[in-house]
N, C-alpha and C positions, 0 to 999 in steps of 0.2 A: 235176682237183685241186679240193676244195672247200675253200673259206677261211669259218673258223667261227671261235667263239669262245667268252664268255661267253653264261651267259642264266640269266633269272628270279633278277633280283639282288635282293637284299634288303639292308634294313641300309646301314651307314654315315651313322649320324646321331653328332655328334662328342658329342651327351649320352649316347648310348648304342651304344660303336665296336664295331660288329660287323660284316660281310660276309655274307653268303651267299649260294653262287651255283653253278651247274653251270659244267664247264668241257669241252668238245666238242674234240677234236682228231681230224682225218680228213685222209690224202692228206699228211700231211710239214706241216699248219699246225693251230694256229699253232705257231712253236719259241718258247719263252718262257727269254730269256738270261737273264744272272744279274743276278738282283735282292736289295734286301732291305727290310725293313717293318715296323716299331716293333712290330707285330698277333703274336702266337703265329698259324699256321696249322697246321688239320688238312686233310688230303686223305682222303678217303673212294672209292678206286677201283672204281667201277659195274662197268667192260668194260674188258677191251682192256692193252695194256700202253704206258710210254713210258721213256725213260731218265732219271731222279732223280739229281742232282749235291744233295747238301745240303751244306754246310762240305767237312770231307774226306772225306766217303761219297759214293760212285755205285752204282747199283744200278737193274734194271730191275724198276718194278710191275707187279703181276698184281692181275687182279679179286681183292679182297677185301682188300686191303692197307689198313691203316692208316698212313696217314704222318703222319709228325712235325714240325715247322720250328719252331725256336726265335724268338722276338722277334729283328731283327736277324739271322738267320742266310740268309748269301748261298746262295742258291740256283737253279738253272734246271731247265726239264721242255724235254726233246728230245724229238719222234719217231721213233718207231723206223721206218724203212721208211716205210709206207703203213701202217702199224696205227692202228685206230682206240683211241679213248682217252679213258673218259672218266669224269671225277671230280665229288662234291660237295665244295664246298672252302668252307670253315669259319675264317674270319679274326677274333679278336677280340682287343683290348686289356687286359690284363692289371688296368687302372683299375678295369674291371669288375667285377673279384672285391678291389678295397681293395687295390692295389700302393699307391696313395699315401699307404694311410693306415700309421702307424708302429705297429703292430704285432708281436705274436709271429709271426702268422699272415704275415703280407707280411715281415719280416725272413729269415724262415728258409724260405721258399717261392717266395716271389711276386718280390723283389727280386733274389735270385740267379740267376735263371733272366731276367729282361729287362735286366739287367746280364751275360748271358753267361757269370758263373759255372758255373750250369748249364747242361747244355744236354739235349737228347729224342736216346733210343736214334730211329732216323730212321724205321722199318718196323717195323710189327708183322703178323707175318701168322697168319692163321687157325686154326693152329695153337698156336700164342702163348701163353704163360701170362697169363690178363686176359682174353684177345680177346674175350670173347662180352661182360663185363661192361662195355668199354670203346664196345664197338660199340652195345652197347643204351642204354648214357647218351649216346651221338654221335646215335644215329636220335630220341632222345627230344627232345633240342637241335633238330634238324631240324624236325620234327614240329609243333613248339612254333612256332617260326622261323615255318613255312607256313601255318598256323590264325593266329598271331597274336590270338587270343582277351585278351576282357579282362584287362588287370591282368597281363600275357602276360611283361611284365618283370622280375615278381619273381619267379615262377619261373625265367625264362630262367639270373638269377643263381645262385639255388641250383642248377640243372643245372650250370652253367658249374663252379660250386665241387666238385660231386661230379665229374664228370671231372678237375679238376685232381687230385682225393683219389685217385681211380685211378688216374691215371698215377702220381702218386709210389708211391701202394701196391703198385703192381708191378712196381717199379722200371724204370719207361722213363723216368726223369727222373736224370739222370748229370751225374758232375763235366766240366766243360770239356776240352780239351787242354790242352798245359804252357804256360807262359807263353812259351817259343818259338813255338811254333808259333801261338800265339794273335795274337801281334806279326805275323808274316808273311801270316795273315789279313786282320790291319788293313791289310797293309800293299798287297795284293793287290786287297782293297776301295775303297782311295783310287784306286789306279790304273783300277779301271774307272769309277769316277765320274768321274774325268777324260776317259776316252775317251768316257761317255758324253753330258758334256758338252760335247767339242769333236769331233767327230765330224765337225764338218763343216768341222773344220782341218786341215794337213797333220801323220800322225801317223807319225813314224819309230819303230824299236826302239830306234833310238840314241837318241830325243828322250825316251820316255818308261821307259828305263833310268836314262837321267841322273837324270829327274825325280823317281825311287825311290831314286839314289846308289846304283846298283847296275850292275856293267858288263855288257857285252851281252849276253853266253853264260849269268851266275847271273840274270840276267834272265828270260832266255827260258825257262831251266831251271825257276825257280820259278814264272812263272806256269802252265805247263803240268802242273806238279805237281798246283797249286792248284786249275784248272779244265777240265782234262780235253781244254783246244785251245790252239793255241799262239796267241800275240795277237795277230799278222795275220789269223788266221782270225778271231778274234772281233770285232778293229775290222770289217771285211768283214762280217759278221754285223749288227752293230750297225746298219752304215750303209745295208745289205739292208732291214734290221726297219723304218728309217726311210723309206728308201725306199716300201715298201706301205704306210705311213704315208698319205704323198702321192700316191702313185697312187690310192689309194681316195679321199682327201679334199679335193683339188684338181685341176683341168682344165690344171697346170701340163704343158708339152712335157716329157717323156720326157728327152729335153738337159737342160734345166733341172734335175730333178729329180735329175739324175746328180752336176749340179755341187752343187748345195746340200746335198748328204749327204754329201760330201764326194771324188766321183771324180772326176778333170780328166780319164779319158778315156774315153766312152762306147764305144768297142770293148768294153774291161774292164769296164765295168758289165754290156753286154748279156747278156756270158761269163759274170758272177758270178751273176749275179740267174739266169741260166738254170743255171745249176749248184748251186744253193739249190733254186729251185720249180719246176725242169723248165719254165716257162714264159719267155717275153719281158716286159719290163714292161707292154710293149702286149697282151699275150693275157691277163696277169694284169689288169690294169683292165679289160678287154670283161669275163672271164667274173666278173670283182664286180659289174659293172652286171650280165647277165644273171640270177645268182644275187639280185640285189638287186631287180629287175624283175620275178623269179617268183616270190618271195616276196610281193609287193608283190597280184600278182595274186591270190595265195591266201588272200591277209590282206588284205585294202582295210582302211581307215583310214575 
């Protein structure tokens, strides 16, 4: 099993919010739960395929796919199997191209869409009506991105503004869901910020049904709707993710590191974490150091 991840990050300076960065997944890691992120992201799929939750769409990627994720739009990438998988992924702040500024241009564009009125058809594939023109202003971005050549930022903008022209121009920029379903959204998103807040407190269905005013069975019903695993599975997940946290970033005892993520019984951890990454927690920290030590060897500093 190899444990990868990011690499050749660019960007993220808060004058100028942008991201860029590959993303490597090999062997079932990393799983990336559901998250979300003030930034528009694009995914540009190199290789390989993994399975794509965005709001209410799942759908597995294939090389060439263009993917969509609205500002704020909850999302996770799973893998598939042992498929390898891997993206350039394209995050930037909507400030970028004048959301703040009050405008015709940010009123009827820019503000609807980071306010979640609008939101991104989720895949465009190569087929596509647009796809060659969307994909040639996304590698242009890149490009730009990589050189970083003089004066590299005002370009960057005007690129940034012609993509957003394309996507609206061919229509991969869409009204929201209904205001039902929008609410049950929110409502699904408060609960996992809570789990993934206390994570490492005791978390019943019953405790965090209540905590939504919702009893246990429309409970269980909706978040599985929402996110495609039921919420034992996901707290377990979350506390997994944090778990190889600490196994890579601390020399804490294996024990330890069971209780502080939130399992009082180390049987059941050994079971989970070996039913997630086919490994032990002990065979998963040797072979991060290993990998961490050959890399080391290949690369001296």
């Amino acid at each position: 099993m190899t444990i990868t991840g990011h690499s050749n990050h660019k960007g993220n300076n808060h004058l100028l919010p942008y991201r860029y960065y590959q993303t490597s997944v090999e062997n079932g890691r990393p799983d990336t739960l559901f998250h979300w992120h003030p930034e528009l992201e694009i995914n540009y799929v190199r290789e390989g395929t993994a399975r794509y939750h965005i709001d209410y769409d799942f759908f597995n990627s294939e090389a060439g796919d263009i993917i969509l994720i609205r500002p704020n739009g909850m999302h996770s990438i799973h893998p598939i199997h042992n498929e390898r998988h891997i993206t350039d992924t394209f995050q930037f702040h909507l400030d970028m191209i004048g959301y703040s500024i009050i405008d015709q241009v940010s009123l009827r564009y820019l503000q609807p869409l980071q306010a979640s009125t609008f939101k991104f058809v989720p895949v465009i594939k190569p087929q596509d009506v647009g796809y060659e023109d969307i994909k040639d202003s996304l590698f242009r971005i890149f490009r730009l991105i990589e050189a970083e050549d003089r004066h590299f930022e005002l370009l960057l903008k005007a690129y940034l503004n012609e993509l957003t022209y394309l996507l609206y121009y061919h229509r991969y920029v869409i009204r929201k869901l209904s205001d039902d379903a929008y609410r049950k959204n929110d409502q699904i998103r408060q609960v996992i910020d809570h789990i993934n807040r206390n994570y490492d407190k005791p978390l019943t269905i019953d405790y965090l049904a209540d905590f939504m005013g919702y009893s246990k069975t429309h409970f269980m019903t909706l978040f599985k709707q929402h996110t495609g695993t039921s919420c034992t599975e996901f707290i377990i997940q979350v506390r997994l993710s944090k778990a190889c946290e600490e196994l890579i970033n601390t020399d804490k005892a294996v024990i330890d590191i069971a209780t502080s993520v939130g399992f009082n019984n180390l049987s059941n951890f050994n079971r989970q974490f070996k039913r997630y990454h086919q490994l032990t927690p002990s065979q998963y920290r040797k072979q991060f150091k290993q990998e961490k030590d050959s890399q080391s060897l290949i690369n001296p500093s």
